[in-house]
GUTI-316153 format. One record per atom (N, C-alpha, C): atom name; x, y, z; chain; residue in one letter. Coordinates in nm, 3 decimals. Atoms other than C-alpha are relative to their C-alpha. Layout:
// GUTI-316153
{"CA"; {X; Y; Z}; "A"; "A"}
...
***
This chain:
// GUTI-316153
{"N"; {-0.012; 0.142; -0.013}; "A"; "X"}
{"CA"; {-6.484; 19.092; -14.002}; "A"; "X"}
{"C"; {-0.119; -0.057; 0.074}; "A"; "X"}
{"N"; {0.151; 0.052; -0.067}; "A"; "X"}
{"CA"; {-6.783; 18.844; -13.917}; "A"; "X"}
{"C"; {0.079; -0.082; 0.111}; "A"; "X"}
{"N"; {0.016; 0.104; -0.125}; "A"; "X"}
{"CA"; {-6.797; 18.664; -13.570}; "A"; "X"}
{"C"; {-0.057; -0.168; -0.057}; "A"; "X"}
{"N"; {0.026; 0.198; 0.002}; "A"; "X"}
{"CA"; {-6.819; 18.238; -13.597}; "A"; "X"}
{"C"; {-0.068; 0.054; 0.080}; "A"; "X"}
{"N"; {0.077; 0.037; -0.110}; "A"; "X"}
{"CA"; {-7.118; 18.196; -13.429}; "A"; "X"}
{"C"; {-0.012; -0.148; 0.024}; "A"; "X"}
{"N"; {0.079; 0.176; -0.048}; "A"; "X"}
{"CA"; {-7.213; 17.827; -13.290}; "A"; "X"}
{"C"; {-0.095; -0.009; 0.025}; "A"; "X"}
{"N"; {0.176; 0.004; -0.022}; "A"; "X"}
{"CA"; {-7.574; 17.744; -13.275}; "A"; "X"}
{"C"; {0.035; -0.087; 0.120}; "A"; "X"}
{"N"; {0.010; 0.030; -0.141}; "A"; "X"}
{"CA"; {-7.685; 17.668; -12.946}; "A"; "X"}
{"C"; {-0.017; -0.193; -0.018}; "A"; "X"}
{"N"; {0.026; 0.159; 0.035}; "A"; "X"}
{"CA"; {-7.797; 17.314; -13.111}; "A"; "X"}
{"C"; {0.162; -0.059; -0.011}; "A"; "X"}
{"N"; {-0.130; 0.010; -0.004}; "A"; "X"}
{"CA"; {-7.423; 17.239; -13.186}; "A"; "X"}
{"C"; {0.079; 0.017; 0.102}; "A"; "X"}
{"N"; {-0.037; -0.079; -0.085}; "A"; "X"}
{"CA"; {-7.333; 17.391; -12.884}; "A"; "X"}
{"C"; {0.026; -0.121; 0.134}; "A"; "X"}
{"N"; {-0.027; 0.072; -0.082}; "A"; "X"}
{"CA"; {-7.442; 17.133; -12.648}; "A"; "X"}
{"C"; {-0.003; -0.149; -0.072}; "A"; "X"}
{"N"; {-0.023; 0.136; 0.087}; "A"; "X"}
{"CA"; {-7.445; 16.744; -12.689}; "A"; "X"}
{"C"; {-0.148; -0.035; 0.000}; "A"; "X"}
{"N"; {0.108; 0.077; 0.007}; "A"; "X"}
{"CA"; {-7.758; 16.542; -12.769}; "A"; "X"}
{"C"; {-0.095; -0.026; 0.063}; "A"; "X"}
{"N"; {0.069; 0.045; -0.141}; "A"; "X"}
{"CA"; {-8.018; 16.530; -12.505}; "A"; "X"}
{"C"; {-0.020; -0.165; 0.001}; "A"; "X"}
{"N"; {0.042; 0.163; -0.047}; "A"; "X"}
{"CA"; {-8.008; 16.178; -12.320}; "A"; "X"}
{"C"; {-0.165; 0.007; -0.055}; "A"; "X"}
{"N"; {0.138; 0.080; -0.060}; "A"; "X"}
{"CA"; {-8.357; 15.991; -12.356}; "A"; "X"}
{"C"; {-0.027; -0.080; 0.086}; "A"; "X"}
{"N"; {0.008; 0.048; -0.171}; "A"; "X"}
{"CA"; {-8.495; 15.884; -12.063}; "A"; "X"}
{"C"; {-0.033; -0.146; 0.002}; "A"; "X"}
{"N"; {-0.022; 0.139; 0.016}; "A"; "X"}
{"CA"; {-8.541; 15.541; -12.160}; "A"; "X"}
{"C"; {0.176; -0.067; 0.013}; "A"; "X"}
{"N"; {-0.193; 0.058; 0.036}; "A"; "X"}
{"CA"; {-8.101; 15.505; -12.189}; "A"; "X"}
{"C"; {0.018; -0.029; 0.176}; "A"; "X"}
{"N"; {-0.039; -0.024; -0.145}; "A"; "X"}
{"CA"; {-8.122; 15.521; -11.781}; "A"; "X"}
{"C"; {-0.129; -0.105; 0.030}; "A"; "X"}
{"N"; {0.102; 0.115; -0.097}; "A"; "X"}
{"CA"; {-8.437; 15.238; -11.739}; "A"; "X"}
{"C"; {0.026; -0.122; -0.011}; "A"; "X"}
{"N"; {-0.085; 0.087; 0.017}; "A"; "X"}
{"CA"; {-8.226; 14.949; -11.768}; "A"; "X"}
{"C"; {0.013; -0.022; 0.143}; "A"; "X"}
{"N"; {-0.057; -0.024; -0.122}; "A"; "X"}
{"CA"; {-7.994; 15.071; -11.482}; "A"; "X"}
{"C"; {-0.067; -0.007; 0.095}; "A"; "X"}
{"N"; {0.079; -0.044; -0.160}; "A"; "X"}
{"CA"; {-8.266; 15.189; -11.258}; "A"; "X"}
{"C"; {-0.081; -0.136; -0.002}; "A"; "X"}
{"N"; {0.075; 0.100; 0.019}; "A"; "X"}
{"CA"; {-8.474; 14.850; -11.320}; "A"; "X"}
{"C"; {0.066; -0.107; 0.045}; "A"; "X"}
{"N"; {-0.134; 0.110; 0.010}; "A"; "X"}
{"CA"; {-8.130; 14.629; -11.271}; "A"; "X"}
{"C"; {0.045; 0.041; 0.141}; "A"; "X"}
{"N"; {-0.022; -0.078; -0.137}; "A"; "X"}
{"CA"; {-8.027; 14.859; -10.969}; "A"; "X"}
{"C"; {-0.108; -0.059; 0.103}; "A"; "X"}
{"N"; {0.149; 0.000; -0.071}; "A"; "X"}
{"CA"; {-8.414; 14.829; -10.808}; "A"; "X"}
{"C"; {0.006; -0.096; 0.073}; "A"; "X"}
{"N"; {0.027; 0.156; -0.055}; "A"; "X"}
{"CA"; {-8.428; 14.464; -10.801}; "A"; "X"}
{"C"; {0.096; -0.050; 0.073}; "A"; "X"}
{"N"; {-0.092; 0.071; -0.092}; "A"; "X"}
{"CA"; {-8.084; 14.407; -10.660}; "A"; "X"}
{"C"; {0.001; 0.091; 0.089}; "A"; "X"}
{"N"; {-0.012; -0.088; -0.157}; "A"; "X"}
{"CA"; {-8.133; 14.665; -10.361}; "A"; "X"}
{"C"; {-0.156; -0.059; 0.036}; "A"; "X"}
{"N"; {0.085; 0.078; -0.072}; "A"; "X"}
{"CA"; {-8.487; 14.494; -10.317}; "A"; "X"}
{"C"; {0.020; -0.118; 0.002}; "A"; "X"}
{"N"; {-0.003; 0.148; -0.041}; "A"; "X"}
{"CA"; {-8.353; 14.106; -10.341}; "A"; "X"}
{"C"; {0.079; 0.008; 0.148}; "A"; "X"}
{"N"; {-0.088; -0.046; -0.090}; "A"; "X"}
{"CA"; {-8.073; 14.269; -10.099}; "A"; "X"}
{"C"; {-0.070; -0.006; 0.146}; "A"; "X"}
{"N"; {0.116; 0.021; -0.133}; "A"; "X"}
{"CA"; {-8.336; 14.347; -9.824}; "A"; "X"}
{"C"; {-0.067; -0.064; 0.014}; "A"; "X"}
{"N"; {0.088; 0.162; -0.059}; "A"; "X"}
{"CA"; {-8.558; 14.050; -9.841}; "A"; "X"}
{"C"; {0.107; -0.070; 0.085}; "A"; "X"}
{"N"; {-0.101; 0.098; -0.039}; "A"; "X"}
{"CA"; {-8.205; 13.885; -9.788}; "A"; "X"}
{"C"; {0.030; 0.048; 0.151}; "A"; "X"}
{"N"; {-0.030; -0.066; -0.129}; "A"; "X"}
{"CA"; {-8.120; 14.132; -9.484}; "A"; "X"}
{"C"; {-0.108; -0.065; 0.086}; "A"; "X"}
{"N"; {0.119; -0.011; -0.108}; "A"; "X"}
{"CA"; {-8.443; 14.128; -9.321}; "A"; "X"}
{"C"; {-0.041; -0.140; 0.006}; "A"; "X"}
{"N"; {0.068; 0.170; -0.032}; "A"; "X"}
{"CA"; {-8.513; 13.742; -9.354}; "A"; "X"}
{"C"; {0.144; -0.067; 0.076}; "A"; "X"}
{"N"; {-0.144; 0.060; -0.082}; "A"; "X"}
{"CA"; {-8.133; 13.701; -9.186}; "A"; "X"}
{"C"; {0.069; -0.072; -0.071}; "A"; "X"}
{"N"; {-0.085; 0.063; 0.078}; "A"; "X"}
{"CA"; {-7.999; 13.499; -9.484}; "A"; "X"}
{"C"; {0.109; 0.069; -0.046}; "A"; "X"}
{"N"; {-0.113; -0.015; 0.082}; "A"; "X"}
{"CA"; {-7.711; 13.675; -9.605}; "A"; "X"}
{"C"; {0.098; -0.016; 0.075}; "A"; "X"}
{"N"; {-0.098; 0.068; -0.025}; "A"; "X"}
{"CA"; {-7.390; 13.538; -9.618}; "A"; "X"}
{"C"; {0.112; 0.049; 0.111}; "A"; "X"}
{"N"; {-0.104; -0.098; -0.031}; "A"; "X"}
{"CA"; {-7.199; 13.798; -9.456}; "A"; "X"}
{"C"; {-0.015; -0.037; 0.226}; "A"; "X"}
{"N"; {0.052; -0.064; -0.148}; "A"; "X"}
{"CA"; {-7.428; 13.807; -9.103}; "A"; "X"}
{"C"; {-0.025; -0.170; 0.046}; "A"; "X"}
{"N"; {0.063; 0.130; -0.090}; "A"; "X"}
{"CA"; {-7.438; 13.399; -9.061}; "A"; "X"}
{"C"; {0.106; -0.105; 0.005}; "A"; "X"}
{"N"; {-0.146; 0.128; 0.003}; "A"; "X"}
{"CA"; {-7.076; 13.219; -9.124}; "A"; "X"}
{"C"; {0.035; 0.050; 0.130}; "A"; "X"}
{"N"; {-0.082; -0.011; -0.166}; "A"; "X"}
{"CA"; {-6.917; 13.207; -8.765}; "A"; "X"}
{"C"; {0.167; -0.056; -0.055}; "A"; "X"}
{"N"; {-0.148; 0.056; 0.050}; "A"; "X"}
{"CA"; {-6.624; 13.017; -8.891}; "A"; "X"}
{"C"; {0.013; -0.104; -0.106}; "A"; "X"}
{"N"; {-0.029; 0.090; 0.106}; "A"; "X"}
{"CA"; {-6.463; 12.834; -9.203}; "A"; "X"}
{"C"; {0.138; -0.043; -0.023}; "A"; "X"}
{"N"; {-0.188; 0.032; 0.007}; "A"; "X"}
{"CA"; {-6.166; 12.619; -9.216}; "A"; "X"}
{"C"; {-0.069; -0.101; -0.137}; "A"; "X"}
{"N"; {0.028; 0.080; 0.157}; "A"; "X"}
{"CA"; {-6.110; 12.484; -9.545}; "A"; "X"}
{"C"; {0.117; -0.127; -0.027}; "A"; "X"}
{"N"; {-0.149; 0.084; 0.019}; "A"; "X"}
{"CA"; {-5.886; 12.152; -9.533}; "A"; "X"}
{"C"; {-0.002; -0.017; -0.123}; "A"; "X"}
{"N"; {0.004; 0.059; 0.184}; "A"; "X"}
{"CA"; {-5.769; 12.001; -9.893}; "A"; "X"}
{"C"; {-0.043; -0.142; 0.040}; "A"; "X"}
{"N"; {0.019; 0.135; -0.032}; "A"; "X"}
{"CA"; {-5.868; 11.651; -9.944}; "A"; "X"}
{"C"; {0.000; -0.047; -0.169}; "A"; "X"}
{"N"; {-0.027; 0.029; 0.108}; "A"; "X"}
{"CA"; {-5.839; 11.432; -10.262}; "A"; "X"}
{"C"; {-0.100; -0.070; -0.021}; "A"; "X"}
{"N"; {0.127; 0.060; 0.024}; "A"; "X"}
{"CA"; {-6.116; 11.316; -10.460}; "A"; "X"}
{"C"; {0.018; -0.151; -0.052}; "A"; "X"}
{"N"; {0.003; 0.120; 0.091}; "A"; "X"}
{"CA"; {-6.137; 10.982; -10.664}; "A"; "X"}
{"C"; {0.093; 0.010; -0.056}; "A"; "X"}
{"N"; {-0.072; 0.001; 0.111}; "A"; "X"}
{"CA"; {-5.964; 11.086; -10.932}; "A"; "X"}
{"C"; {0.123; 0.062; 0.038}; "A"; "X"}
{"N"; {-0.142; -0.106; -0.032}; "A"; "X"}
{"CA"; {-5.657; 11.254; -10.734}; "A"; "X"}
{"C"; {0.016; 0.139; -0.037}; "A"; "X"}
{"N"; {-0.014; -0.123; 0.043}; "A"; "X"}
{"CA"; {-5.752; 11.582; -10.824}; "A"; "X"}
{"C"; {-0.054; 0.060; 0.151}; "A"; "X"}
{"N"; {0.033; -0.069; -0.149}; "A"; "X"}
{"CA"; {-5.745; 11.807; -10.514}; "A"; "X"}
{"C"; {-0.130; 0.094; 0.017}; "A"; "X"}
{"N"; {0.154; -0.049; -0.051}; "A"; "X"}
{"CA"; {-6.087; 11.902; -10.344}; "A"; "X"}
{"C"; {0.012; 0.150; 0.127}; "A"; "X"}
{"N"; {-0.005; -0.066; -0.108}; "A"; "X"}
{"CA"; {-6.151; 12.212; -10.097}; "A"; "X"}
{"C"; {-0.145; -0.109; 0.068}; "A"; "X"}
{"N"; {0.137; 0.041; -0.091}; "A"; "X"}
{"CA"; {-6.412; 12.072; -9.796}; "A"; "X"}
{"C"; {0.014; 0.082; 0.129}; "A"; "X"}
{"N"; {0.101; -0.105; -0.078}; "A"; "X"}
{"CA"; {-6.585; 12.330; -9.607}; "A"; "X"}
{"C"; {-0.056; -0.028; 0.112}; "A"; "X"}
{"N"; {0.067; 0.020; -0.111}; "A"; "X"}
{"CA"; {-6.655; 12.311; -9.247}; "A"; "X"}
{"C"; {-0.067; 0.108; 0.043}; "A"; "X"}
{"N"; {0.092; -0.136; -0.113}; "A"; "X"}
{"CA"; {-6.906; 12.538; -9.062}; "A"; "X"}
{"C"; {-0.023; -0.059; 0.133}; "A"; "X"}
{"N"; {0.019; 0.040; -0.155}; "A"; "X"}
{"CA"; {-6.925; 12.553; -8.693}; "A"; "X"}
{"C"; {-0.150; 0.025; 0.048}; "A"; "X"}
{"N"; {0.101; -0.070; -0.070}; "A"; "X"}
{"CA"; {-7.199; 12.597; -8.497}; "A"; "X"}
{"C"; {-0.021; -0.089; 0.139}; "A"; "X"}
{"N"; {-0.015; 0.033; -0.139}; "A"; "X"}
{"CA"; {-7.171; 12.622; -8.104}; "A"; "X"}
{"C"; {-0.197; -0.011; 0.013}; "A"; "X"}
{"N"; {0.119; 0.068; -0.097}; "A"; "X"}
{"CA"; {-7.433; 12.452; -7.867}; "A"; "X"}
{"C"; {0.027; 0.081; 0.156}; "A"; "X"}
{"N"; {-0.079; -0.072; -0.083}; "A"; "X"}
{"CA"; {-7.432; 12.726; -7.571}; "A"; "X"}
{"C"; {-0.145; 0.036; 0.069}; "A"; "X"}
{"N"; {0.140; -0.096; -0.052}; "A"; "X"}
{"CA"; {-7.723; 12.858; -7.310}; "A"; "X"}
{"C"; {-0.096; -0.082; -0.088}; "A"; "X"}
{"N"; {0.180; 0.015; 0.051}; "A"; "X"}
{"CA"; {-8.064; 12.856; -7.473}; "A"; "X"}
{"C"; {0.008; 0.029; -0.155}; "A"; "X"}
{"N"; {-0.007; -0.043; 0.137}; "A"; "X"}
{"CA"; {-7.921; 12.886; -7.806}; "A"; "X"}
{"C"; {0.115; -0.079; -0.100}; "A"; "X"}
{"N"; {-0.041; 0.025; 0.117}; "A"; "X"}
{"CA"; {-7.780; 12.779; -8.180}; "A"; "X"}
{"C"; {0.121; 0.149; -0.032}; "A"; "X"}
{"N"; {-0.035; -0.103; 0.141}; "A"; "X"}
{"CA"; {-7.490; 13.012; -8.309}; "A"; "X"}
{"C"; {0.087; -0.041; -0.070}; "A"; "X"}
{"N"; {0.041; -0.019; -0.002}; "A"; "X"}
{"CA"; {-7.524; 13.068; -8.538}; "A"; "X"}
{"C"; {-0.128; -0.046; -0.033}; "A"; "X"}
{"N"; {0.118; 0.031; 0.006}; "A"; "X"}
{"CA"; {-7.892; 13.059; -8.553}; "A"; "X"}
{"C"; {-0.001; -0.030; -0.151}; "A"; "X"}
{"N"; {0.028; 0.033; 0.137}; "A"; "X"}
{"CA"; {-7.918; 13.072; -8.929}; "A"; "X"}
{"C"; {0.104; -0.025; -0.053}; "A"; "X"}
{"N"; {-0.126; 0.007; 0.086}; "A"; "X"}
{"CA"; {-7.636; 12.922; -9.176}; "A"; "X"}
{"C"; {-0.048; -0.009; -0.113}; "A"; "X"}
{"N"; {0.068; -0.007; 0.141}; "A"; "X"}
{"CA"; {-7.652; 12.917; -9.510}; "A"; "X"}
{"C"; {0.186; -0.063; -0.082}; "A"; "X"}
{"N"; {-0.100; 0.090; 0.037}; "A"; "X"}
{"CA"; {-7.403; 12.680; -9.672}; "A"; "X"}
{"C"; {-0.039; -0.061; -0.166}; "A"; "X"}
{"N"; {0.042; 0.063; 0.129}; "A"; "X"}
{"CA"; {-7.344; 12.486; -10.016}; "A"; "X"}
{"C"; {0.020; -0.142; 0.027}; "A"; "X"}
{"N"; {0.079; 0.201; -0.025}; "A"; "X"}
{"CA"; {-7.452; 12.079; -10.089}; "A"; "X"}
{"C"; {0.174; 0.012; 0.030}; "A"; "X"}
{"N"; {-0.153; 0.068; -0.051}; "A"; "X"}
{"CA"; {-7.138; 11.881; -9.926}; "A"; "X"}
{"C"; {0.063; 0.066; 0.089}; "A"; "X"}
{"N"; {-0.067; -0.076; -0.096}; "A"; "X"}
{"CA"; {-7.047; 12.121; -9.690}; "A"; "X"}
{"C"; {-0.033; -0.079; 0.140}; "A"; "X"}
{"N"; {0.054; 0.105; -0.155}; "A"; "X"}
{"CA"; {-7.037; 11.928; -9.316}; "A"; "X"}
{"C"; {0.027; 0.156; 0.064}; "A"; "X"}
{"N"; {0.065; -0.115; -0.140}; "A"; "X"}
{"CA"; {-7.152; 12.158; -8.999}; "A"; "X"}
{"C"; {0.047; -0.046; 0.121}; "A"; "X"}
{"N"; {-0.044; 0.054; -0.085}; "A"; "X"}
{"CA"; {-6.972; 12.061; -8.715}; "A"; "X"}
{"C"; {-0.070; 0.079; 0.129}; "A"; "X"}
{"N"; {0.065; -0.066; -0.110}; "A"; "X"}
{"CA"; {-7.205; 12.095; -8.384}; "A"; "X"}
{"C"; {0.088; -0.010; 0.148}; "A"; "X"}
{"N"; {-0.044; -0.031; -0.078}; "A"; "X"}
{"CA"; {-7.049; 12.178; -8.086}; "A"; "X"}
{"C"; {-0.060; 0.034; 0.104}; "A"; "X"}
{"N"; {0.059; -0.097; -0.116}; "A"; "X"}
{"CA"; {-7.174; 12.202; -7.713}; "A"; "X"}
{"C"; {0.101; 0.061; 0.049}; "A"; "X"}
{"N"; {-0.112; -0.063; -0.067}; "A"; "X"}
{"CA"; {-7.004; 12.464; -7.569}; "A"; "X"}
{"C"; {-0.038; 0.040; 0.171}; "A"; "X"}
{"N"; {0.067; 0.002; -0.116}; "A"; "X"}
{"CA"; {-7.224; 12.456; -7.241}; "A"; "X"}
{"C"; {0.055; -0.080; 0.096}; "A"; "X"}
{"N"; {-0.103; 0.052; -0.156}; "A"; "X"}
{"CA"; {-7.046; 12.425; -6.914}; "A"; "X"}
{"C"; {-0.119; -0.077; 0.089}; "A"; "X"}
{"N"; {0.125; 0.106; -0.061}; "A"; "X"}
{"CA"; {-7.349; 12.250; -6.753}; "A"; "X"}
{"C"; {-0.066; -0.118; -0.010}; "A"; "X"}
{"N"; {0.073; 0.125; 0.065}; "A"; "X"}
{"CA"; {-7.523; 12.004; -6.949}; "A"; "X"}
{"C"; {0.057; -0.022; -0.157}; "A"; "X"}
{"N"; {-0.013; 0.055; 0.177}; "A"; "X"}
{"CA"; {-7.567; 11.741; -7.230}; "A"; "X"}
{"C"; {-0.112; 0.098; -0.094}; "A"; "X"}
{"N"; {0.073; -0.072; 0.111}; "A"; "X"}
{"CA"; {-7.661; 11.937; -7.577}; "A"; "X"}
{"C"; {-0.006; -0.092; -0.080}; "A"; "X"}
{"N"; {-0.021; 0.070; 0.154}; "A"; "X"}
{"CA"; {-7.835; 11.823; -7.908}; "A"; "X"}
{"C"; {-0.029; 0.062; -0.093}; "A"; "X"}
{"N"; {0.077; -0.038; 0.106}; "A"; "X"}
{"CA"; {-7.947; 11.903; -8.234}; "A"; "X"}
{"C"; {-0.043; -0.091; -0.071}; "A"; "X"}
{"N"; {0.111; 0.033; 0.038}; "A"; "X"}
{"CA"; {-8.232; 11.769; -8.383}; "A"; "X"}
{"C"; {-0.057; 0.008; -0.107}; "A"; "X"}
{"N"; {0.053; -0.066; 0.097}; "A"; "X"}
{"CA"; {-8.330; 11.801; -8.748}; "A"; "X"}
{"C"; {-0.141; -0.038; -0.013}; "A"; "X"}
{"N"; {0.152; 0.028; -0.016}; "A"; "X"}
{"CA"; {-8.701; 11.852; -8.761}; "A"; "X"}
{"C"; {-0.045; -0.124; -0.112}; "A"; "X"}
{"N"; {0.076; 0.073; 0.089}; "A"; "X"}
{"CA"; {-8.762; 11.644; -9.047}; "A"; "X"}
{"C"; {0.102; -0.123; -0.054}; "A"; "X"}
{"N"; {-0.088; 0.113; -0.002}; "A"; "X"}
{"CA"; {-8.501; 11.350; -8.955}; "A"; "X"}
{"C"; {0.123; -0.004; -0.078}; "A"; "X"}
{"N"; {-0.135; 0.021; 0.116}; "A"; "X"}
{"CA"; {-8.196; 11.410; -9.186}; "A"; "X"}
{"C"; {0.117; 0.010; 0.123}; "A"; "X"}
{"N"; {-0.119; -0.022; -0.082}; "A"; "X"}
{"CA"; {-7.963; 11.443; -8.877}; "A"; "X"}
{"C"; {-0.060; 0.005; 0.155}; "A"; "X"}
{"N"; {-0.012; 0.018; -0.188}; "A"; "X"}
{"CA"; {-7.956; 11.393; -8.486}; "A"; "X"}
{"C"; {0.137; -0.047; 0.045}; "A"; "X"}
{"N"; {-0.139; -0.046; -0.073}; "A"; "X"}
{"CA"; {-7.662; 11.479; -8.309}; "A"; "X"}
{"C"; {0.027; -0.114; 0.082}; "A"; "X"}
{"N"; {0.033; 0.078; -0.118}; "A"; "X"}
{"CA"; {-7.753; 11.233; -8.011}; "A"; "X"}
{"C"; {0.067; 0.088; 0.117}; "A"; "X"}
{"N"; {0.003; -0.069; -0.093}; "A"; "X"}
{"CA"; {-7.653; 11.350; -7.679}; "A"; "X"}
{"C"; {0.145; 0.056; -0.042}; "A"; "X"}
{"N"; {-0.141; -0.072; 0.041}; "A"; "X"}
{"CA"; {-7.340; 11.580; -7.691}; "A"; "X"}
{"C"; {0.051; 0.077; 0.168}; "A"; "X"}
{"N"; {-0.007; -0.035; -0.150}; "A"; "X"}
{"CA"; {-7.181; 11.610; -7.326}; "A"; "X"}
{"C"; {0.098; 0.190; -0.059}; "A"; "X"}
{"N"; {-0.083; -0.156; 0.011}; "A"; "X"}
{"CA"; {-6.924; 11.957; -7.251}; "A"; "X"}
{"C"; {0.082; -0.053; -0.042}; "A"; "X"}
{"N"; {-0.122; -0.025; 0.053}; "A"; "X"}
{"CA"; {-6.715; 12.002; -7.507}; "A"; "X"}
{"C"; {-0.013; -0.105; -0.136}; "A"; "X"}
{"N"; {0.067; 0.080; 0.073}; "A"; "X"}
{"CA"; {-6.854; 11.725; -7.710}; "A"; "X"}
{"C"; {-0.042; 0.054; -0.149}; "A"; "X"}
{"N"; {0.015; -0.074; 0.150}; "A"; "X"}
{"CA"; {-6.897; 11.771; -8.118}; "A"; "X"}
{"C"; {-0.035; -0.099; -0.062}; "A"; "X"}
{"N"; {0.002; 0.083; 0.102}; "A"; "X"}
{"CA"; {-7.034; 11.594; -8.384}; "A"; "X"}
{"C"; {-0.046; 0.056; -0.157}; "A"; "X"}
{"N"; {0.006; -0.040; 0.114}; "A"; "X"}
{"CA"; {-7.026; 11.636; -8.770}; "A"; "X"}
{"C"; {-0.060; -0.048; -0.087}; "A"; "X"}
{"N"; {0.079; 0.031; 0.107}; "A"; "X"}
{"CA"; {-7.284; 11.650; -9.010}; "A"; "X"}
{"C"; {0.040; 0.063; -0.141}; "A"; "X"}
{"N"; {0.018; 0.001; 0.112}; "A"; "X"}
{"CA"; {-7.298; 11.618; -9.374}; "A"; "X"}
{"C"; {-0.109; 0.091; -0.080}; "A"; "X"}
{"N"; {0.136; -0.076; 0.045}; "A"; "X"}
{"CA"; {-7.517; 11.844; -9.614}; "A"; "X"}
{"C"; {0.026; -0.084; -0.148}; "A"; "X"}
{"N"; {-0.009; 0.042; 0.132}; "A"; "X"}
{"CA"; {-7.567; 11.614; -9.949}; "A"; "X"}
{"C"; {-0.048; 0.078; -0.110}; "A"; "X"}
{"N"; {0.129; -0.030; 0.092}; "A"; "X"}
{"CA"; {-7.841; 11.790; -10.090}; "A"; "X"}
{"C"; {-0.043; 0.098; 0.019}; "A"; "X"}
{"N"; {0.007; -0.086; -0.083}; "A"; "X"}
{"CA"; {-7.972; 12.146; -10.129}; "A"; "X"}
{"C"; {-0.116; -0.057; 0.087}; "A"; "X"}
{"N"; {0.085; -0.031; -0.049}; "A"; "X"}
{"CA"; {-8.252; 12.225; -9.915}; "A"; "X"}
{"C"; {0.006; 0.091; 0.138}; "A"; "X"}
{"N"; {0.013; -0.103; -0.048}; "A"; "X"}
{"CA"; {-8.388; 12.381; -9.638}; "A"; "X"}
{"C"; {-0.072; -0.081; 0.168}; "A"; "X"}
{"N"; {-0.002; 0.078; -0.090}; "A"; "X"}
{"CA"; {-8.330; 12.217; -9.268}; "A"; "X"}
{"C"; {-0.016; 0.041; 0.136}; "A"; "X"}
{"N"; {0.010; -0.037; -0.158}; "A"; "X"}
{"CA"; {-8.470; 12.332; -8.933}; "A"; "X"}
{"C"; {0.009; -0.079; 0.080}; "A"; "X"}
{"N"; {-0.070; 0.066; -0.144}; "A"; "X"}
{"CA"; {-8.340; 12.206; -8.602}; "A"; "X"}
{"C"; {-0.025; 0.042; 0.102}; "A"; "X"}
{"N"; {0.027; -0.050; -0.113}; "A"; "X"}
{"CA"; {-8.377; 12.201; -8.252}; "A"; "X"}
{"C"; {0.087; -0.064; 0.071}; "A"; "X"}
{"N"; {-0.135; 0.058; -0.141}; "A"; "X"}
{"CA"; {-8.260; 12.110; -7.918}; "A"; "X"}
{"C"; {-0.144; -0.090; 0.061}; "A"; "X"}
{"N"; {0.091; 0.053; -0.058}; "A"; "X"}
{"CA"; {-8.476; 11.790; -7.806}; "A"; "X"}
{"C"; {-0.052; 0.001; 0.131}; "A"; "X"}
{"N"; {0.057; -0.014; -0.146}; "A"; "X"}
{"CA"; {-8.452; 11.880; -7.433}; "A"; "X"}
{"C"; {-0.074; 0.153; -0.007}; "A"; "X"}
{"N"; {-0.030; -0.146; 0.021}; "A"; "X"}
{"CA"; {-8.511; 12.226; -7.539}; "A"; "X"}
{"C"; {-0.116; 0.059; -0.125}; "A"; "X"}
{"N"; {0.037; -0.045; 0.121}; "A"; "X"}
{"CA"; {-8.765; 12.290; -7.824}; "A"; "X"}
{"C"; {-0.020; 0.122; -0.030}; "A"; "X"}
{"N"; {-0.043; -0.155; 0.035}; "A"; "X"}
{"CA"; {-8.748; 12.661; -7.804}; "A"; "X"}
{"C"; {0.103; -0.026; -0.050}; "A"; "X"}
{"N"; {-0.115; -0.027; 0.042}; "A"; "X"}
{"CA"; {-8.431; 12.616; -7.868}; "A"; "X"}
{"C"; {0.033; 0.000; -0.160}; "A"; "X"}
{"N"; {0.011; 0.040; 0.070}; "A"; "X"}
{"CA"; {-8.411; 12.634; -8.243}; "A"; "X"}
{"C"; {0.079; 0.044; -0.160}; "A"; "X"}
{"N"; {-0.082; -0.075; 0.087}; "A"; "X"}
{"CA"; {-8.193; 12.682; -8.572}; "A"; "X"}
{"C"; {-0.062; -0.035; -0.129}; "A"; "X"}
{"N"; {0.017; 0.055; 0.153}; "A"; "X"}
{"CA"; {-8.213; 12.659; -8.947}; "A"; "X"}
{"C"; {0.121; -0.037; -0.069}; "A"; "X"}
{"N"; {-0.079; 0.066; 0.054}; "A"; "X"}
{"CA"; {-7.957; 12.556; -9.206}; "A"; "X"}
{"C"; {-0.071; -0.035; -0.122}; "A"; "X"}
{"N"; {0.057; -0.065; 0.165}; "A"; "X"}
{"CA"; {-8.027; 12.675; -9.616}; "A"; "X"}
{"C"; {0.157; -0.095; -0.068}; "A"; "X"}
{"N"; {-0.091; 0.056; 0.102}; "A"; "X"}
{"CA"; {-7.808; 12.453; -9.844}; "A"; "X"}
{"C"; {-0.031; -0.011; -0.141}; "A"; "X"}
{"N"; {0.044; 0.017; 0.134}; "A"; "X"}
{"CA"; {-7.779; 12.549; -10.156}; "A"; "X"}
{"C"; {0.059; -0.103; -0.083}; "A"; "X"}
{"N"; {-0.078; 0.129; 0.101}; "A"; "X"}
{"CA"; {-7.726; 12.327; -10.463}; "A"; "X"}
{"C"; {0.182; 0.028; -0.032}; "A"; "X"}
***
C-alpha cells in the first residue's frame, strides 16, 4: 500500500506579502506619533479637564441642549488647570480660590477679562469660536494659562 504524501507547498498556507501589514504599520505610526506631539505639548484631553458638570438647557426650538462648564481655579502663582482644551460654546468658569488676595484672568488678545475677582469670587466666560486663547493674571504676568477651543 502507497503512503498519501502532502507536498510541503500544500502543507502550509500562502506566504503573507509584506505589503498586507503596511497599511497597519503606517495607520498605527502616525497615531502613536500624533499621540506624543499631543502628550508632550500637554494638550490631551485626559491630562487637562479638572471638572465637568453638564446642566440641560433648552434651545430655541425646545429641543434639549447639554452646556458644558469647565472650571478653572485662581490659586498661588497659578492657573489650574494651566492648559484646557474645550469645544466652541463651552463657558470656563474662573474661580479665585486664593485665601489672600484679589485674582484675574486676562485674555492676551482681549476676548475676555475677568476684572478683579476677590476670595471665593468667580466669573464665567463664554467660548463662541474655535481658537486658540492665552491668558494671564494682570497683577501677575508670570502667571499664565492657555485655553484651545475647538470648532
Amino acid at each position: 500500500m502507497k503512503k498519501k504524501t502532502v507536498s510541503k507547498s500544500r502543507a502550509r498556507s500562502a506566504p503573507r506579502r509584506k505589503d498586507d501589514n503596511s497599511f497597519i504599520i503606517i495607520v498605527g505610526g502616525g497615531f502613536i506619533i500624533i499621540s506624543l506631539v499631543l502628550f508632550f505639548s500637554g494638550l490631551l484631553p485626559s491630562s487637562i479637564s479638572l471638572l465637568n458638570v453638564t446642566p440641560r438647557d433648552k434651545n430655541t426650538l425646545g429641543v434639549e441642549t447639554q452646556q458644558v462648564l469647565k472650571m478653572v481655579t485662581i490659586k498661588g502663582d497659578s492657573f489650574t488647570p494651566g492648559k484646557l482644551l474645550i469645544t466652541k460654546g463651552t463657558k470656563v468658569v474662573f474661580t479665585n480660590s486664593d485665601n489672600l488676595q484679589v485674582e484675574n484672568a486676562v485674555s492676551d488678545g482681549g476676548m475676555f477679562d475677568t476684572g478683579p475677582l476677590g476670595v471665593g469670587d468667580s466669573k464665567t466666560v463664554e467660548f463662541p469660536r474655535g481658537g486658540i486663547y492665552p491668558y494671564h493674571n494682570a497683577n501677575n504676568p508670570r502667571m499664565t494659562g492657555v485655553i484651545l477651543v475647538l470648532q
